[in-house]
C-alpha positions as CSV (number, residue, x, y, z in Angstrom):
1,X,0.0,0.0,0.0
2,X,0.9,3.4,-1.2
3,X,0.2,6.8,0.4
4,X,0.0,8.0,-3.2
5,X,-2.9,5.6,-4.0
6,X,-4.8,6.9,-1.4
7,X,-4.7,10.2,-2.3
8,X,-5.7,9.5,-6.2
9,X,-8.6,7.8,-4.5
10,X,-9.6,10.8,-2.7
11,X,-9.2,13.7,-4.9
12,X,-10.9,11.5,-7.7
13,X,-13.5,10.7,-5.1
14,X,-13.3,6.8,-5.7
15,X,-14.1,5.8,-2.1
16,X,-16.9,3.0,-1.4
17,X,-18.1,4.4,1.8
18,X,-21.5,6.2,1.7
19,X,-22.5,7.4,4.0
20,X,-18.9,7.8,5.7
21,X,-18.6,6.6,9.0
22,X,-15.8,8.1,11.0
23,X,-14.3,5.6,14.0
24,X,-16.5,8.0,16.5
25,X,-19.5,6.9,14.8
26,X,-20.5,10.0,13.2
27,X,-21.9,10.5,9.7
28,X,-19.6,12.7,7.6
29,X,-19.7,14.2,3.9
30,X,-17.0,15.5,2.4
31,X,-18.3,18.4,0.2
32,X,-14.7,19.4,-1.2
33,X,-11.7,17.7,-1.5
34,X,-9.7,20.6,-1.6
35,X,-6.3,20.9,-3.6
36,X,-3.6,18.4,-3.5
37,X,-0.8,19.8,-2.1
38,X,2.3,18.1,-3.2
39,X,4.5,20.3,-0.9
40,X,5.2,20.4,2.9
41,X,2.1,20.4,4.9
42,X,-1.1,18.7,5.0
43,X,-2.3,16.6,1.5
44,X,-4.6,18.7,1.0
45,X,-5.7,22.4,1.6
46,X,-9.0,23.9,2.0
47,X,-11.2,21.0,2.0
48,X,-14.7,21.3,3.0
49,X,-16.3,18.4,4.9
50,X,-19.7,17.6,6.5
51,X,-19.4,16.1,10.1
52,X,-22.7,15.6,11.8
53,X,-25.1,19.0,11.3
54,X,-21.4,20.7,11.1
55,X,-19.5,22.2,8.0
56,X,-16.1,22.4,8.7
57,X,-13.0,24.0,6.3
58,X,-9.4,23.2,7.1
59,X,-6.8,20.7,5.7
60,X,-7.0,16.7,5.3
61,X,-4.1,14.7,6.1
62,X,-3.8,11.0,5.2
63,X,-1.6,8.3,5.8
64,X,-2.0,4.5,6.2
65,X,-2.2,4.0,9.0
66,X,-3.1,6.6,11.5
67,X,-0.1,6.0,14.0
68,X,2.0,7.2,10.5
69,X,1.2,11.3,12.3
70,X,3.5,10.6,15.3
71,X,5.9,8.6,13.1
72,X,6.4,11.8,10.9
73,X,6.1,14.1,13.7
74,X,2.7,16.1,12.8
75,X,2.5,16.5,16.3
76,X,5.0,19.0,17.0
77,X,4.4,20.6,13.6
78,X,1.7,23.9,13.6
79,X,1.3,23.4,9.9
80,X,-0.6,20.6,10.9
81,X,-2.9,22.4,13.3
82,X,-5.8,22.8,10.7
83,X,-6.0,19.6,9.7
84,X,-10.2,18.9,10.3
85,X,-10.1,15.1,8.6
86,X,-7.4,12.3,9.1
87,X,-8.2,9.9,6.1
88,X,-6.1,6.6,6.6
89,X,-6.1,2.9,5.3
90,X,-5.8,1.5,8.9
91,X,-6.5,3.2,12.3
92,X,-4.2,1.9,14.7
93,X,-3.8,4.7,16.7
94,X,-6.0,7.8,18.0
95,X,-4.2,11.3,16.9
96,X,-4.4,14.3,18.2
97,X,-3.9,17.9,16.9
98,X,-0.6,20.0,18.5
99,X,-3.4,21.8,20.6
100,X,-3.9,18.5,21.8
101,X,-7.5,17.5,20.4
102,X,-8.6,14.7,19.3
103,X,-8.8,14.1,14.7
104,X,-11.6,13.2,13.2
105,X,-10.8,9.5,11.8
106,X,-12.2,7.8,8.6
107,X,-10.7,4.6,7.3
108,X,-11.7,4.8,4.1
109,X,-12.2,2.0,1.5
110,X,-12.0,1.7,-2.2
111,X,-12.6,-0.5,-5.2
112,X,-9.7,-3.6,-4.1
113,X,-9.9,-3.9,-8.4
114,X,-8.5,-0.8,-8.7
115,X,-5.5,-1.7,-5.9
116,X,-5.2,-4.3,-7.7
117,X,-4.1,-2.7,-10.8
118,X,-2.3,0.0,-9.7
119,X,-0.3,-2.5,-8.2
120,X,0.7,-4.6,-11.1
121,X,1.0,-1.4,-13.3
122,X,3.2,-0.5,-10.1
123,X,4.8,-3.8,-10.3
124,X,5.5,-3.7,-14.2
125,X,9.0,-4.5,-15.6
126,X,8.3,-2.5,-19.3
127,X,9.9,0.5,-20.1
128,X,6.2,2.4,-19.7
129,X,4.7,0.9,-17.0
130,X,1.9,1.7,-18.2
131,X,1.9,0.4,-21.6
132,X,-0.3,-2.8,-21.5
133,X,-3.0,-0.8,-21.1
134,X,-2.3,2.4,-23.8
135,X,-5.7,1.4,-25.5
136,X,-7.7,2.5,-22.9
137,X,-5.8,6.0,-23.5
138,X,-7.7,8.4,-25.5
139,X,-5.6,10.4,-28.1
140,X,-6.6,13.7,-27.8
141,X,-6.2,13.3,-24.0
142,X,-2.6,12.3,-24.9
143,X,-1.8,14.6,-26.9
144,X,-3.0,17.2,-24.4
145,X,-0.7,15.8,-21.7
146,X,2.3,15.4,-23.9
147,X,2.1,19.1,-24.9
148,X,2.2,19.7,-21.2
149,X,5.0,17.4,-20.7
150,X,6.7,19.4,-23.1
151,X,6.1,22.9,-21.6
152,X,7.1,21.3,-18.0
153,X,10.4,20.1,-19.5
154,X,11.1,23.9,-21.2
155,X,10.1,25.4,-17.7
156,X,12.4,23.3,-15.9
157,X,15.7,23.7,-17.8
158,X,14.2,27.2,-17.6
159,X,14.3,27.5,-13.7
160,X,18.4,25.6,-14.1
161,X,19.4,28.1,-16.2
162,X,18.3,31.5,-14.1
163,X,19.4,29.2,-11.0
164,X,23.2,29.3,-13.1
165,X,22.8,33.1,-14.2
166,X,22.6,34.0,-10.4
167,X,25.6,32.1,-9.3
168,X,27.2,33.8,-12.3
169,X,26.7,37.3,-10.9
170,X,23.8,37.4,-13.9
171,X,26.9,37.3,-16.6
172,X,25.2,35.9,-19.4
173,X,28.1,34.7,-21.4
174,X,29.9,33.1,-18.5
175,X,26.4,31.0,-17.6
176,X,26.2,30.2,-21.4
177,X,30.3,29.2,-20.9
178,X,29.1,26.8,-17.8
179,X,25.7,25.3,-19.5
180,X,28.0,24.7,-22.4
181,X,30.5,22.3,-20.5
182,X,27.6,20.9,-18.1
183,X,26.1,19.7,-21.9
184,X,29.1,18.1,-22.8
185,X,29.1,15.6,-19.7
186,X,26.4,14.2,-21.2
187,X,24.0,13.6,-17.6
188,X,26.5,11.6,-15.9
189,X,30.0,14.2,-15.9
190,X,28.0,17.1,-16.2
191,X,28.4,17.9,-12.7
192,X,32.2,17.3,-13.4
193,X,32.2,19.0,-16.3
194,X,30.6,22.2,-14.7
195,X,33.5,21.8,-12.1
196,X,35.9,21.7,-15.0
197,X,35.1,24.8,-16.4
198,X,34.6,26.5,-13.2
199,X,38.3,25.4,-12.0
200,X,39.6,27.9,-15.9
201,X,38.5,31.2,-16.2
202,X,37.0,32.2,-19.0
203,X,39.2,34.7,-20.2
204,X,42.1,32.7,-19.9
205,X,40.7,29.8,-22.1
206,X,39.5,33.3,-24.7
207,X,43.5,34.1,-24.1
208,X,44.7,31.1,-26.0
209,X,41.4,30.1,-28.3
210,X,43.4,30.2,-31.0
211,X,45.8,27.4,-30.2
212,X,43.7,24.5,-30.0
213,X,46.7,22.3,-28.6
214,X,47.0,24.9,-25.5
215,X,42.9,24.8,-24.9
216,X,43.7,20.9,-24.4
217,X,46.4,21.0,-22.5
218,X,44.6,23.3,-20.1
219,X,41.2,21.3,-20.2
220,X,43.0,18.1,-19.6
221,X,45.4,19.3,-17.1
222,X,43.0,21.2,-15.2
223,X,40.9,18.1,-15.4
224,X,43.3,16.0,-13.4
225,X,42.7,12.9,-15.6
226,X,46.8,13.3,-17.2
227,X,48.1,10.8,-15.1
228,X,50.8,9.0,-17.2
229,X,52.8,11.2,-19.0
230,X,54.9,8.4,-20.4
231,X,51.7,6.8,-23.0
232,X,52.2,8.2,-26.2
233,X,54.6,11.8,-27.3
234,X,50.8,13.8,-27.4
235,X,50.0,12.9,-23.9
236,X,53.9,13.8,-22.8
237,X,53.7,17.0,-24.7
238,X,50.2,17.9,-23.4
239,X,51.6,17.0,-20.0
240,X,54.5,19.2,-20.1
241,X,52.3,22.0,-22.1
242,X,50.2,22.2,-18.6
243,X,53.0,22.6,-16.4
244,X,53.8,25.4,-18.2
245,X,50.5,27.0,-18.1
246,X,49.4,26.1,-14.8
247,X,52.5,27.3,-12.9
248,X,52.0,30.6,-15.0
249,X,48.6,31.2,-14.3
250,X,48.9,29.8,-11.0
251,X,46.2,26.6,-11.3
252,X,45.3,24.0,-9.3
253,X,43.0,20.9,-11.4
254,X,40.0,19.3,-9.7
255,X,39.8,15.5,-7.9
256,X,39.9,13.3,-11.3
257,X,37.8,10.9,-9.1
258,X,34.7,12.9,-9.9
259,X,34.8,11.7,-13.7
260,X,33.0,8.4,-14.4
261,X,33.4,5.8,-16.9
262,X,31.6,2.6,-15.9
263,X,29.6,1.4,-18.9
264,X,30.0,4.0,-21.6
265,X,30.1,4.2,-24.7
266,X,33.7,5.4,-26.7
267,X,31.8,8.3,-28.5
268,X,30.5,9.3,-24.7
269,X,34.0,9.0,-22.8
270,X,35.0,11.8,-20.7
271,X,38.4,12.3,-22.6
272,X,36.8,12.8,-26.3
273,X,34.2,15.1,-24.8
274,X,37.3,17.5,-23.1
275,X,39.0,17.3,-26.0
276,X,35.7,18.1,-28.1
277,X,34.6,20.8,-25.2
278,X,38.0,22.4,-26.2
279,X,37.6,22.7,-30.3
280,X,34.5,24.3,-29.7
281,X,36.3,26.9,-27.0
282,X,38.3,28.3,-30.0
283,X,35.0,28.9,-31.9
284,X,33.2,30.4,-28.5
285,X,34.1,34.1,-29.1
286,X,31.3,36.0,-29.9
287,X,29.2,32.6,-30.2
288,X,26.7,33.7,-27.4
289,X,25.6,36.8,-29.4
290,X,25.5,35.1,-32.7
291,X,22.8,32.8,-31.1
292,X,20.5,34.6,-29.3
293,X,19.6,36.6,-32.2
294,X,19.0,33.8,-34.4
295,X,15.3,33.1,-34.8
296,X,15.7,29.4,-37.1
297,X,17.2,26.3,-35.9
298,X,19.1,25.4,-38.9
299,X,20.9,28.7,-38.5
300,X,22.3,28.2,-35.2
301,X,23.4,24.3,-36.5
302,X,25.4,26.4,-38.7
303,X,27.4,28.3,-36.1
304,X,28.3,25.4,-34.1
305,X,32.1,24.1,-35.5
306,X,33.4,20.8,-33.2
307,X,36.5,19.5,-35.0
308,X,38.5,17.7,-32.7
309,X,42.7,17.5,-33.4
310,X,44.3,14.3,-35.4
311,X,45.0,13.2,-31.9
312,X,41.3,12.2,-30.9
313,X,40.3,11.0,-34.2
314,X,42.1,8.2,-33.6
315,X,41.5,7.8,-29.8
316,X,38.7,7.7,-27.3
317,X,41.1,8.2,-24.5
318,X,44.7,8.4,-23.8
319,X,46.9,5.5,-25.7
320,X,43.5,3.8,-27.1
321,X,43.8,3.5,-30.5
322,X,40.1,2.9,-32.4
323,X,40.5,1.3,-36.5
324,X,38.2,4.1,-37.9
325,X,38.6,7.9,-37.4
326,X,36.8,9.1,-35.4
327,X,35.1,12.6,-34.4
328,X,32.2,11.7,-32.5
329,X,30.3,15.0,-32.9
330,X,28.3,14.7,-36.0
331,X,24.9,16.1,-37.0
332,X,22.8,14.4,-34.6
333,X,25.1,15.5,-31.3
334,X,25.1,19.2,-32.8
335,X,21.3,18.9,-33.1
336,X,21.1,17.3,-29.4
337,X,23.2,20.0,-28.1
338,X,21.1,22.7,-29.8
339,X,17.5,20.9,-28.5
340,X,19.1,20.4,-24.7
341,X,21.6,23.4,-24.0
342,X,21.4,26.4,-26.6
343,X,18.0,26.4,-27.2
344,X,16.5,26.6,-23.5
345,X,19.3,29.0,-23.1
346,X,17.9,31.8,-26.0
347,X,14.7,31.1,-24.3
348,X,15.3,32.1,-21.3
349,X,17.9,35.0,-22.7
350,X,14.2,36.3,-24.9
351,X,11.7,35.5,-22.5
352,X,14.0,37.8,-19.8
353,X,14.6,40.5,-22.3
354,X,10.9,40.5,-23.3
355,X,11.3,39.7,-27.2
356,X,7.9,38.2,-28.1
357,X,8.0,35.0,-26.7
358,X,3.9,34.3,-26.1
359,X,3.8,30.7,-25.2
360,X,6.5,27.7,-24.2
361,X,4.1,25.2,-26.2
362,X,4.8,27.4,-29.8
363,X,8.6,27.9,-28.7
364,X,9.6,27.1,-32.6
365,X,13.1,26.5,-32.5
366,X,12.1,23.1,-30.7
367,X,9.2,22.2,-32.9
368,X,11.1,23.2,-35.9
369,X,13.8,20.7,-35.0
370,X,14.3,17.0,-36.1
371,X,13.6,14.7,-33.0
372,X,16.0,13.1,-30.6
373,X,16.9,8.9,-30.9
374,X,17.9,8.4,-27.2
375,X,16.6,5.5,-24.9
376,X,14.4,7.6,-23.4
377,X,12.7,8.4,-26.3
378,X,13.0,4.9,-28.5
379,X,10.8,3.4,-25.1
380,X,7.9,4.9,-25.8
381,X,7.7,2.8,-29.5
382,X,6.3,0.5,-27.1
383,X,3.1,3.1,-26.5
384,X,3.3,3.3,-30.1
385,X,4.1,6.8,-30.1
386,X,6.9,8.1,-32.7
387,X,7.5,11.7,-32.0
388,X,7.6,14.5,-35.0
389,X,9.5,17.2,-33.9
390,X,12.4,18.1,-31.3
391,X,9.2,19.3,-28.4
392,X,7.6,15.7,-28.9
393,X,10.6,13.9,-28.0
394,X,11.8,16.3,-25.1
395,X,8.1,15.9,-23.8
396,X,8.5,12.2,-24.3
397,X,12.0,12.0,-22.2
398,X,10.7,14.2,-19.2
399,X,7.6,11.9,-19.0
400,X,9.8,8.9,-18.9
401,X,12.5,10.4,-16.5
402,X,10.0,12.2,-14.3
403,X,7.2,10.4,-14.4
404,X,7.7,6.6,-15.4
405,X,10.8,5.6,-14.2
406,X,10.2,7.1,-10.6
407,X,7.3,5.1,-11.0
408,X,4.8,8.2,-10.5
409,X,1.8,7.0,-12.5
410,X,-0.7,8.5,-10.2
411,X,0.8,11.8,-10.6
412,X,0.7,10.8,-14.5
413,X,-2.6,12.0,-16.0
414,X,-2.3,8.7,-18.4
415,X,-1.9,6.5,-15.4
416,X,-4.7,8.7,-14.0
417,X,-6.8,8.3,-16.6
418,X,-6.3,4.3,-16.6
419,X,-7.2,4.0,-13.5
420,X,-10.6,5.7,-14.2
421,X,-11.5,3.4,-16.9
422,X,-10.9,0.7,-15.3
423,X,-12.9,1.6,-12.6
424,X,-15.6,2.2,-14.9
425,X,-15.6,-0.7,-16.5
C-alpha cells in the first residue's frame, strides 16, 4: 500500500463508503476535497467536509495508517494544526492535533480492483509501466498531456538556467560558458564538467582560443585525468604544455575521481568530450551573441564548428587506438546540443529581455527541430508513439524520467486516466 494511491482515490472521489462513517461513529460528507498539495504540509488544503449538522473547512491529512502522524512528527508541527479530517487505510492509533484535540478519523475503502491494478501497473517490468493498457488511452487526451509534458520540461531547464545566471553574478556569457561544458558531460560528468570549467577562467581559455593544442592542455590538465605522462609523445607534450601554463597562471585541477566511466560508450567517454569541449572553445568568441539573435534552428546548426585534433580522431582516450577515425560530434550531437543546451538557453535570454515569446508550447526552435533517438525516447515505440518534432521527444524523455521511471503514475494523467476506466468498466 501506497500513500500515493490513497490520495488518487480521494481527490478522484473513488471511495466506497456512503455514507462515511468516521471511527466515532458520526456520519460525515466530504463536500470538497480541496487541492492536493504536493509540498510540505497537509495533503490537501481547504477542503470542506460535513461532520454531523457541522460544516467544517481546514486541511485533510492522510496516511496509512493513523499511528504514521507521530511517526512523521505532525505533532510538533503547527502546519498541521488545521487539519479537520485524518483519512487513513488503517486506524491503529488515536491522533491528536498539536493543541492536543482529538482528529476526526475515517478509514476509508476503495474499489480492491482498482488496488489491484495499480499495483501490477506499479509492479510492471516494461519500459512504460503503463503500456499494457495504452488502448484505454484516448488520443486527444494524450496529446494534451504530452504538450504539457513538453512545456514542463522547457520550464524546468528554464528555472536551471536563471538558478546558473545567479551564481554567475547574472553574466550571461559566462552561464552560457558553464551550461555549455555541463552539456558536454552528457548527464553523468555534467556535474564534473561544470567543475571543469569552473576550475579555468573564462578569459584565460578566450587568451589562448586560438591554439587548440593549448585549450587541451589546459582542459586536460585542469581536469586531473593526465596521469601518465609516459603513454604516447601527445599525452607527454600535453603533459608538459600544462606545467607550463598552470605554474603561469597559477592553477590548481579538480579531484579526477569525480569523472565516471563505468559502462559507456567510446563516442561518450569523458576524454573525447574534453578534447571536443576544447575545439568548440576556440570557436566560443562571440558565439553567445551570434545565437541569441538567431530566430531558425538550422541557423544556429550552422554556427556550431566541433572539430577535434588528429590526436582524438584516432582515440577515445589516452593510448587507445580505435581502426576508424573518429570525431564523435556529428549532425545528430550538434542537433542534441542545440535541443538540450542552446536552445533553452535563447529562451530564457528572450523571454528575460521580453522579445515576443507568447507561449513555451509554440517555442519554434524546438518544434522546428528534427527529433531526438535516445533510450528515453525509442521506449515509448512500445506506447506506439513516434514523435515529429524536437518538443515531442523532449516531452516524451521528461515523461519517462520524471514520471515513469520514478514510478509516478498516479501523478501521470495517463496513469490517472487508466485508473478511471478501469474503474468504470
Amino acid at each position: 500500500m501506497k500513500e500515493e494511491f490513497l490520495h488518487f482515490i480521494f481527490k478522484k472521489r473513488l471511495w466506497l463508503d456512503y455514507p462515511i462513517v468516521l471511527s466515532d461513529g458520526r456520519y460525515a460528507e466530504v463536500l470538497d476535497v480541496g487541492s492536493h498539495n504536493h509540498d510540505s504540509g497537509p495533503d490537501f488544503f481547504n477542503a470542506k467536509v460535513k461532520i454531523g449538522d457541522e460544516v467544517w473547512v481546514g486541511n485533510v491529512e492522510i496516511h496509512i495508517n493513523s499511528s504514521d502522524w507521530y511517526k512523521h512528527g505532525h505533532q510538533n508541527d503547527k502546519a498541521y494544526g488545521n487539519v479537520i479530517l485524518h483519512v487513513v487505510f488503517n486506524n491503529d492509533k488515536t491522533v491528536f492535533l498539536p493543541s492536543g484535540e482529538e482528529i476526526p478519523v475515517w478509514e476509508m475503502n476503495f474499489p480492491h480492483v482498482l488496488f489491484n491494478k495499480f499495483e501490477e501497473i506499479y509492479a510492471s517490468d516494461n519500459e512504460i509501466p503503463c503500456s499494457d493498457y495504452r488502448d484505454l488511452i484516448q488520443k486527444e487526451m494524450f496529446n494534451i498531456w504530452i504538450e504539457k509534458m513538453g512545456v514542463e520540461r522547457l520550464q524546468n531547464k528554464s528555472e536551471f538556467i536563471t538558478a546558473l545566471l545567479e551564481k554567475s553574478s547574472n553574466d550571461w556569457e559566462h552561464a552560457f560558458y558553464i551550461s555549455l561544458a555541463r552539456s558536454f558531460g552528457v548527464g553523468i560528468n555534467a556535474d564534473a564538467f561544470e567543475m571543469l570549467a569552473l576550475s579555468i577562467p573564462l578569459k584565460l581559455l578566450r587568451k589562448y582560443s586560438s591554439n587548440l593544442f593549448q585549450l587541451e592542455a589546459l582542459l586536460f590538465g585542469q581536469s586531473g585525468l593526465i596521469f601518465d605522462a609516459k603513454l604516447d609523445d601527445y599525452v607527454m607534450s600535453l603533459s608538459a604544455e600544462y606545467e607550463f601554463l598552470r605554474k603561469k597562471h597559477g592553477l590548481n585541477p579538480i579531484n579526477p575521481l569525480i569523472w565516471k566511466f563505468s559502462k559507456m560508450r567510446p563516442a561518450n567517454q569523458p576524454y573525447l568530450k574534453i578534447a571536443q569541449f576544447a575545439s568548440l572553445m576556440m570557436s566560443f568568441e562571440g558565439l553567445f551573441s551570434k545565437v541569441v539573435v538567431k530566430t531558425d534552428a538550422n541557423d544556429i546548426k550552422s554556427i556550431i564548428k566541433i572539430n577535434v585534433s588528429e590526436y582524438w580522431k584516432r582515440h577515445y582516450r589516452f593510448g587507445k587506438i580505435v581502426e576508424k577515425t573518429m570525431n564523435g560530434f556529428g549532425a545528430e550531437a550538434v542537433n542534441t546540443l542545440v535541443i538540450n543546451t542552446i536552445a533553452p538557453f535563447i529562451f530564457v535570454y528572450q523571454k528575460h529581455n521580453s522579445q515576443n515569446i507568447d507561449s513555451l508550447g509554440e517555442y519554434s526552435f524546438l518544434s522546428n527541430l528534427k527529433p531526438e533517438n535516445n533510450r528515453e525516447v525509442r521506449a515509448w515505440r512500445l506506447f506506439g508513439v513516434k514523435p515529429q518534432n524536437a518538443f515531442e521527444s523532449q516531452a516524451l524523455y521528461y515523461l519517462k524520467k520524471e514520471y515513469c521511471n520514478k514510478k509516478e503514475c498516479l501523478r501521470c494523467n495517463l496513469g490517472q486516466s487508466i485508473m478511471q476506466q478501469i474503474n468504470n468498466l
